[in-house]
C-alpha angles and dihedrals in degrees: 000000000000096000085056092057092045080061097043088054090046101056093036104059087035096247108191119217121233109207110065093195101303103140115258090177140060120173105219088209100066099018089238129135126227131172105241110154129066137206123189136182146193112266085232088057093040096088087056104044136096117194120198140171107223127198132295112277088189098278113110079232113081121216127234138217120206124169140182120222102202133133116221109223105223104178109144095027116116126207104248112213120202113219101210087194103081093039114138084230084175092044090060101045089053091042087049105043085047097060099041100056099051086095127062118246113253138189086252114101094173088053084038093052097040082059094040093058096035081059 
């Protein structure tokens, strides 16, 4: 069922493939390629990409580089500075404290840091 709705989403919103057949797998067992591994992009991004297949770095997956070559035009945005000085260093602690602490503290680090970082 989920791999149905990744190509739903894929064909929906007109994905492109990137390999176009070059191998991105060798089993090591029976000395035979594969493509494996997919990249797709966005048709607005596919003027500005490269797409390349690098060496082995001892996995039977290659890894691939694929870079987008696109400047960002940034006419009207203006550099915010934070003045640290006027910080309600007290305010914030309180604040802080406050919202952390909502929620009671579990065994769980991966559930702890996922509130930490919502807070």
């Amino acid at each position: 069922m989920q791999q149905v709705r990744k190509i739903a989403l894929i064909n929906y919103k007109a994905f492109l493939s990137l390999n176009y057949g070059t191998h991105t797998f060798r089993s090591k067992s029976y000395g035979s390629t594969d493509v494996l591994d997919l990249t797709f992009i966005s048709p607005g991004l596919f003027p500005y990409y490269s797409w390349r297949v690098l060496d082995n770095i001892s996995s039977d997956h290659l890894p691939i580089l694929v870079e987008i070559n696109l400047k960002v035009n940034r006419t009207g945005v203006k550099n915010l500075l934070w003045n640290f000085r006027k910080a309600d260093w007290s305010l914030l602690e309180n604040i802080s404290n406050d919202i952390i602490l909502q929620e009671p503290i579990s065994d769980y680090l991966e559930n702890e840091w996922s509130h930490f970082k919502s807070c």
